[in-house]
N, C-alpha and C positions, 0 to 999 in steps of 0.2 A: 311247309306250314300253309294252313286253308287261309287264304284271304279273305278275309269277314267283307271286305268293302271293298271286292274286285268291281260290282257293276256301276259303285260309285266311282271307281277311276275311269271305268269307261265313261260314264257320261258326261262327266271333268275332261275326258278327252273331245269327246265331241264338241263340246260348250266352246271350249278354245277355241272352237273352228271359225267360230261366229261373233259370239260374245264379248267383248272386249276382259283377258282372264278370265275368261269361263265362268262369270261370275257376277252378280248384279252387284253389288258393293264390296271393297277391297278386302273388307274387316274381315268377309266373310270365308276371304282365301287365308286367311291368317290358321284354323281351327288346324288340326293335328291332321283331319283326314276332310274336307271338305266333300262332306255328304252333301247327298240326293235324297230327299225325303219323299216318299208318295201319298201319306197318311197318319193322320193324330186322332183321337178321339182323349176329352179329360188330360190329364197331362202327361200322358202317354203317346210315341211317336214310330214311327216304321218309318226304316230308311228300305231303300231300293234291292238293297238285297236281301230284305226280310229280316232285319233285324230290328227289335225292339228298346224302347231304352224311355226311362223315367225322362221326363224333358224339364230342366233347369233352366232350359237358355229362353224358352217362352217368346220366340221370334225377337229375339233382343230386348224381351220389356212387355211388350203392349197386349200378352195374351194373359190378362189378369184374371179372366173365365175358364182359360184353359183351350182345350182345342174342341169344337165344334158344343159350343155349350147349346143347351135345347133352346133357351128362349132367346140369342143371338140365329139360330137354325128357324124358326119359327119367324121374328121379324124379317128375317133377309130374304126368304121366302114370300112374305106378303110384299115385300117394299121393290122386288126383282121384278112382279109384276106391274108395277107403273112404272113413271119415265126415269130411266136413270141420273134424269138431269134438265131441268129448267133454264140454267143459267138466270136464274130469279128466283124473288121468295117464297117461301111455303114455312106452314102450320108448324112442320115439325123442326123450322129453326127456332122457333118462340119457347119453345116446349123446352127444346135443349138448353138452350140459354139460362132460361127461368131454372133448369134446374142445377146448373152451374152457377148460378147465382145465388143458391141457393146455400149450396153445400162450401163452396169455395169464399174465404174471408174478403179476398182483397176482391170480390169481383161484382163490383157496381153494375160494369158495363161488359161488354162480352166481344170478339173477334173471332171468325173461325178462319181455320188455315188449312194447308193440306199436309203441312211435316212442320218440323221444331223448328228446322232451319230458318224457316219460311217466317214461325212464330220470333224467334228472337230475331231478326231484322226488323219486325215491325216493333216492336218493344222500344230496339235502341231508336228509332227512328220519331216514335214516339216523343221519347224522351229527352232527344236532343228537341225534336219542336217545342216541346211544354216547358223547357228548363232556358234557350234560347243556347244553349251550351254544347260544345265538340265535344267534351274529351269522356271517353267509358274505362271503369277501371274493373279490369277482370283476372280473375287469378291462376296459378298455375296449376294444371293438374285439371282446370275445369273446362267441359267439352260444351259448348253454344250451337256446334251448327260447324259447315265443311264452307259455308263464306268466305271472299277474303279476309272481308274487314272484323272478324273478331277468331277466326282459327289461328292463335298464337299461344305459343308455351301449352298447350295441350300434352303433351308427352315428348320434350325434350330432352338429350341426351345432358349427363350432366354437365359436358364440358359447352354447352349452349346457355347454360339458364344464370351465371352468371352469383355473384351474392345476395346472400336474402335480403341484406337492407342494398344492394340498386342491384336487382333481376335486371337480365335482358329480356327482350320481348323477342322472342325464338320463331321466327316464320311458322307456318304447320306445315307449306306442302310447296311443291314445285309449281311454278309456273304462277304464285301466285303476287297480285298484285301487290310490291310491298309498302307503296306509299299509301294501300288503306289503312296501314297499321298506325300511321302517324299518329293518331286519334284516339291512343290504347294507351293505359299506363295496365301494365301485369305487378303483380304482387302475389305474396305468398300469402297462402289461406290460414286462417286461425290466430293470425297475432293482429290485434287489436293495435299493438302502437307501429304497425308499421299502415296500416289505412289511416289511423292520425297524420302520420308522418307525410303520407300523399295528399292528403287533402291539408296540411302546414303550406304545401307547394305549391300545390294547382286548388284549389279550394272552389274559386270565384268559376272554374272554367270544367269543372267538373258534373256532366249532365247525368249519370249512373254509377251505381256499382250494380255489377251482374252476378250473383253465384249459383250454385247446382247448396241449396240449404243442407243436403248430404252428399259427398263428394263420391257420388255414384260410378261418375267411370274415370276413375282415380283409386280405384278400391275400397270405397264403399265406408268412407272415414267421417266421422261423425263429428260436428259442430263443439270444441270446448262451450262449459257452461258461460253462461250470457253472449257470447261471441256473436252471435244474430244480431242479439239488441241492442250491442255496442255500435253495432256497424248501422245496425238504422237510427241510432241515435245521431252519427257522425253523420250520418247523411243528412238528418234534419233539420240539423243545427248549421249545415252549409247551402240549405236548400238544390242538393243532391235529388235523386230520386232512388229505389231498392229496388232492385229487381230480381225476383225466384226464379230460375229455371228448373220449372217443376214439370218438367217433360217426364223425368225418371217417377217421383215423386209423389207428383200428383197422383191421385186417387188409388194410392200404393202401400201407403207407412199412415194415412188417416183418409178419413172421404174427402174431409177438407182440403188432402196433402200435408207437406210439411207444417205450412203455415200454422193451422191449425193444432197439428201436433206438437210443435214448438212455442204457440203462442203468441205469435204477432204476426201484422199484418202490413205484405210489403206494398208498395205503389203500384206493382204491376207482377205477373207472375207469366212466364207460357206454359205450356200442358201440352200433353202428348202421348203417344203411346196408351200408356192405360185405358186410356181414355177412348180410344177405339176400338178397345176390344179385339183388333187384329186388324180392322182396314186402316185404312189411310187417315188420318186426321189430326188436328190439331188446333189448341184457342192458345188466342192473349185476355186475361181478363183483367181490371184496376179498377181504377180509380175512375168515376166517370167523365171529372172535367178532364182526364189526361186520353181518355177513349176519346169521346167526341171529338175530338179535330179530326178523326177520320172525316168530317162531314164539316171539318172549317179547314181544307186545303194541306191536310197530310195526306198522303200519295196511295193508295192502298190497292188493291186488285188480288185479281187469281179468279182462273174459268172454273176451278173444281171447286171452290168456297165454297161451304155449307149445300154440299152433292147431298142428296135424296138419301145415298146406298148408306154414307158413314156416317151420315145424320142421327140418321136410323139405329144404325149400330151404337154408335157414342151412347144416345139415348138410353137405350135397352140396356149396354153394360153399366151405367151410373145406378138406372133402375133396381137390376141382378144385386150389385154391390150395396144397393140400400135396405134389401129386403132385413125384417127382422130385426131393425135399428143397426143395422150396420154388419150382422151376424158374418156373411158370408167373407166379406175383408177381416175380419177378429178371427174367424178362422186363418186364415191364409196367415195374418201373422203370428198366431200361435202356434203353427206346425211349422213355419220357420224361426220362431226361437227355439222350440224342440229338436229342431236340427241343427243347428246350432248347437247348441249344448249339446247334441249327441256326438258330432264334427270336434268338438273339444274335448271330451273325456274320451275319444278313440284316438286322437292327438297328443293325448296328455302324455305316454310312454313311450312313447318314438325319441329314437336320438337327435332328432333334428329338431328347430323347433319351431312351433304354427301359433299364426295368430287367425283368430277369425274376425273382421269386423262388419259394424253395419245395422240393418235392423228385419226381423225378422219374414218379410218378402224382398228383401234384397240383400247382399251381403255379398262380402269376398273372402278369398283363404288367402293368406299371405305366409310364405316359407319367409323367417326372418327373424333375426337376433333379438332388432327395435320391438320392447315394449310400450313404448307410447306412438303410434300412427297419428300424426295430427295433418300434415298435410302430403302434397306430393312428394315432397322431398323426402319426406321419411318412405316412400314406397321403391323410390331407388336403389334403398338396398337388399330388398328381396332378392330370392332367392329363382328366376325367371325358367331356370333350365330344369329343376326341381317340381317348380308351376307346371311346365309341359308336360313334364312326366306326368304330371299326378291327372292330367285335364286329359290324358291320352290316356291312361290306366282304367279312371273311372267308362271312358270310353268303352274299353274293352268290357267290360264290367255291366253295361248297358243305361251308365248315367249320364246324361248327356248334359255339357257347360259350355259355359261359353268361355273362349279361349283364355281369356284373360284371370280367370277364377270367380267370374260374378256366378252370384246363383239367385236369379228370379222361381219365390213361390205364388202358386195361382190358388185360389179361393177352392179349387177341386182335389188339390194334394192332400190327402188325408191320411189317416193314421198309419194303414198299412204300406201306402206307398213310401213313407216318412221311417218304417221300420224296416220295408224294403231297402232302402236304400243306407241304411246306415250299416246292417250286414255287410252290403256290397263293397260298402266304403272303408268297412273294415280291412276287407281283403285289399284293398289299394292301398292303403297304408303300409300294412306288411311289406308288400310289394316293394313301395319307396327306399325301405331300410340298404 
């Protein structure tokens, strides 16, 4: 049989040579065949051996324009010819800012970073200065960043996490410092009386809770009603602080992000991804008395802060996504709840059985018995071996996901691509049987 993805093994072999896993991030050796891509144009992608394939995976998130959109082509081009970098301020940090301040509820005051990581360290760091308080309470299933001090209970195995009323706090990786974790209480997401129940305990000593407001890479599990505002009410009443990790989020499910589309407004929020449009980038925005201590003795740095090139871009893609009162993101999640719902009535008569959840530019497919998905624990018992199959099938098929079952849609998936691919995915269904 023809190997579709011989020149991607070869160059997976050569990477090894050098690369530490032939691979710039681990997640990415995870994928069923760890392609080489040479070219995208809209949300379509050519790998190395000339194959093409509708692209879901959207570089993990942040290509909410899609691949080479005209008016990110156009800025990069004017902004490539000046300095790629200052290390100082310029016009078009004010610009950006102003208009994340804009668009974004909780954001008084503004931070630019160069990744999420980067973002939520300075949040909790933040937070503990303005609260006077150690301890952050973060939940299972929810991803902050590859730090030591909050990469825990991310995706632990079941016999690590321990019971839902006292979870362990499950390390994330090797080699990692464990006494940052001290400072961590983990908890299960979506029950309201078990964050009561930690803040009964620790209340006084309690400087955050952190969440992902949809449980994005956890499978894509959606907030019970009031559940937000329970928790920012708990927090208020302890003089806690809230914290959105609106890395996934932001400027994805509203312009506002979650916040906005959920309707309340947390203390502090990070962003990311979308938000660049495909470079590098990334803010903290809040509350402004809890920003400023940047400039009253909180610790803050980074050479590539608020760079020329993703400045620029950040800008531009906010700009793209506003035209039209917001037209081009009402697209993108309307062809992802058409697909969606198309993903569900090609699901419906299969003997096995699927759940889809999430919201219409981001979402997951879960093989699995559990009708109600509320937090990690209920994604335990999918179906993972099933997952592969179907993230390798569509593969063949030329749709391309990401390994896990997420499917990011961009502002340029449009009808035919959206009917494209629901044919295709027909045929991968059959397939599974």
């Amino acid at each position: 049989m023809e190997d579709k993805w011989k020149k991607s093994r070869e160059f997976l072999v050569r990477a090894e040579g050098s690369l530490a896993g032939g691979v710039s991030s681990p997640f990415r050796r995870k994928s069923p065949v760890p392609l080489f891509f040479r070219d995208g144009s809209g949300c379509r992608l050519e790998d190395v051996d000339g194959n093409r394939y509708i692209d879901y995976g959207l570089g993990w998130g942040p290509l909410i324009l899609g691949h080479r959109h005209p008016d990110l082509l156009e800025t990069l081009r004017d902004q490539v010819e000046r300095p790629f970098h200052y290390g100082a301020q310029h016009e078009l940090e004010s610009r950006l800012s102003e208009r994340v301040q804009r668009l974004v509820p909780c954001a008084e005051r503004v931070a630019f970073t160069s990744s999420g990581s980067e973002a939520v360290q300075l949040a909790l760091r933040l937070s503990r200065a303005f609260t006077g308080r150690k301890l952050v309470v973060k939940f299972e299933g929810h991803y902050h960043g590859w730090m030591d001090s909050i990469l825990a209970s991310y995706h632990p195995a079941l016999e690590e996490i321990g019971t839902v009323e006292r979870p362990r706090t499950a390390p994330g990786t090797r080699g990692q410092l464990l006494a940052a974790l001290d400072d961590l209480l983990v908890c299960a997401w979506n029950r309201t009386d078990l964050v009561e129940g930690l803040f009964r305990q620790h209340g006084g000593d309690i400087a955050a809770v952190i969440m992902e407001p949809v449980l994005c890479n956890s499978g894509c599990l959606l907030p019970r009603e009031d559940y937000l505002r329970n928790v920012q009410e708990i927090c208020a009443r302890h003089g806690a602080l809230l914290i959105f990790d609106e890395v996934i989020t932001g400027f994805r499910i509203a312009l506002g992000g979650a916040q906005e589309h959920f309707g309340l407004t947390p203390d502090l929020c990070t962003l990311g991804k979308a938000i660049g449009g495909g470079l590098p980038f990334s803010a903290v925005a809040g509350r402004r008395a809890i920003m400023e201590q940047l400039m009253d003795g909180v610790a803050f740095g980074g050479t590539y802060n608020g760079n020329p090139l993703s400045v620029a871009a950040a800008d531009t893609t906010l700009a793209a996504l506003e035209k039209d009162g917001g037209a081009p993101l009402a697209q993108a999640l309307a062809m992802g709840e058409r697909l969606m719902k198309g993903l569900r009535t090609l699901a419906a008569d299969r003997p096995f059985p699927v759940k889809i959840t999430g919201l219409g530019t981001a979402f997951s497919v879960h093989f699995t018995e559990k009708d109600d998905l509320a937090d990690y624990r209920d994604t335990l018992e999918d179906d993972t071996d099933r997952l592969s199959r179907f993230v390798m099938e569509a593969l063949k098929e030329g749709i391309y996901l990401l390994p896990d079952g997420r499917w990011y849609v961009s502002a340029v998936h449009g009808e035919e691509d959206i009917a494209e691919t629901l044919d295709k995915m027909s045929r991968v269904f059959q397939r599974l049987c």
